[in-house]
C-alpha positions, 0 to 999 in steps of 0.5 A: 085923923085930924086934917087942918087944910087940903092943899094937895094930895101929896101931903097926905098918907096912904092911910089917911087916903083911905080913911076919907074914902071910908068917911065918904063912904058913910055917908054915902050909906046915909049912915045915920051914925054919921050923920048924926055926929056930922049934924051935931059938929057942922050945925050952924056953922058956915063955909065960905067959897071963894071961886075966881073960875066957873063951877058946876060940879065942885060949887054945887057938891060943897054948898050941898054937903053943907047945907045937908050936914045942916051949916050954912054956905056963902058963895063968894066970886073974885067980883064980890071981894076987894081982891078983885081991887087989889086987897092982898090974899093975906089980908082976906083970909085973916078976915074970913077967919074971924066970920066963917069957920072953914073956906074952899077956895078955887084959884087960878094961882096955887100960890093964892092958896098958900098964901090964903093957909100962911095967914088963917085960922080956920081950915082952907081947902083947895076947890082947883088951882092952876097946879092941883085938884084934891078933891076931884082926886079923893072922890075919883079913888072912891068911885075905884074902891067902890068898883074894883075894891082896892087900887094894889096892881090896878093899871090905870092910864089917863089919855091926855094932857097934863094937867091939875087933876092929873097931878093930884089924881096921879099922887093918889093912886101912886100912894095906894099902889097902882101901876101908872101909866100916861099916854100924851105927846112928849111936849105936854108931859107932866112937869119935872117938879110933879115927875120928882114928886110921882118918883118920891112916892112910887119909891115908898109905895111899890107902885109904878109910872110910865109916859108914852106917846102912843094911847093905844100901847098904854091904855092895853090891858088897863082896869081904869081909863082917864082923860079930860078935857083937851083945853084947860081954863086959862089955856092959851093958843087952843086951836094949836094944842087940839091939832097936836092932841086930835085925833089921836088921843081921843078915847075912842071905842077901839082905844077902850077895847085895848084894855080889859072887858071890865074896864071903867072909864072916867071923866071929871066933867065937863066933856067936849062930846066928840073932842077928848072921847067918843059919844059912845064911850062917856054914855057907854056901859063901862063910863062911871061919870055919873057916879064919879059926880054923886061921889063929889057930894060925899068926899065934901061933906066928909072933907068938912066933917074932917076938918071941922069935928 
């Protein structure tokens, strides 16, 4: 597998889904083969994070993963960059390429991104666009593997708005032959361009997709339950949209008890507690949260050895 940059998860194969899942894996084991080869490649080299949104999760995994496969990590918010004067995104990338050896960029414009791959030549990962989050999506299909082994005929519903993790989360599991199913009200269904891309992959894959507004309905005899959070960053007029979302879409005891006893629920963090889903159900024994966080270390540092062996 020879992986230049990570854009979206539409452009990946199944195999080469799974493939990552296998790599994460590894390492996750602290498979000391691995870490030797990883060790061996990554030493001294350096990645770069450019990040125009706030991070935890994502910001803390990359620099983690790095510095464990022994390379070096430069965080770089917009503020300490001239495109934050206006300097183009091209003529930013052509210079990281000639410091660091790979970059993660977290934007609000996915167009930045493409602009940032036109013009480079190391490998670019997307860290979140306004459009995608691929890596949030190839860790969150690890955590399923580890749980129920094999995505085929799963029945997954994500409860909630469509948004970037949706897109790329939905295109994973959709290639690895799940049954999709979306509960969210008619006016934030996900967008023609993404619905065109989800029915393209269902047609090679054996897998299926529905939208309905009613989450109890969806989420009946399901093997995985998703949601997020009801306000994105950037989201505008946010009282409006939690009046549209609230109550009825917030995961709930009596929502989780439509779907199977042994249903995992997940999370990409952060919550709103009490908002998108119940105290009880993040901190309750189906929730896998804190797994699907462990899982972001170990997808990146499998994402870097990847791109740079």
């Amino acid at each position: 597998m020879n992986m230049k940059n990570l854009i979206s998860i539409s452009e990946l194969q199944d195999k080469e889904i799974l493939q990552m899942v296998k790599i994460a894996r590894k390492f996750k084991k602290n498979d000391n083969s691995s870490n030797i080869r990883a060790s061996y490649k990554i030493k001294n080299k350096t990645l770069a994070l450019i990040f125009q949104k706030p991070s935890t999760r994502t910001r803390l995994s990359f620099e983690v993963a790095m510095m464990e496969l022994g390379g070096n990590s430069i965080f770089l918010s917009e503020s300490d960059l001239q495109i934050s004067r206006g300097e183009l995104m091209k003529d930013t990338s052509r210079t990281l390429s000639k410091y660091v050896d790979i970059v993660a960029i977290r934007t609000y414009n996915n167009s930045d991104i493409q602009e940032f791959i036109d013009n480079s030549s190391i490998p670019v990962i997307n860290a979140l666009s306004n459009t995608n989050h691929p890596c949030q999506a190839l860790s969150d299909i690890q955590t399923i593997i580890e749980e129920k082994k094999t995505l085929r005929n799963l029945k997954i519903t994500w409860i909630g708005d469509s948004n970037n993790v949706l897109n790329d989360f939905m295109f994973a599991a959709l290639k690895l032959g799940a049954d999709f199913s979306l509960a969210c009200p008619n006016k934030y269904s996900p967008k023609k361009q993404v619905l065109k891309v989800a029915d393209e992959i269902m047609a090679e894959n054996n897998s299926t997709f529905s939208i309905m507004t009613d989450p109890i309905k969806a989420v009946k005899d399901s093997d995985v339950v998703v949601t997020d959070r009801i306000i994105s960053m950037g989201d505008k007029n946010k009282e409006s949209k939690k009046k549209v979302f609230l109550p009825k879409y917030r995961v709930t005891e009596k929502i989780m008890s439509n779907a199977k006893d042994d249903a995992i629920f997940m999370h990409c963090l952060p919550a709103v507690r009490g908002e998108e889903v119940s105290e009880k159900v993040i901190d309750g024994k189906n929730s896998v949260i804190w797994q699907q966080v462990e899982n972001k270390l170990h997808m990146h540092k499998a994402l870097i050895w990847s791109m740079l062996k």
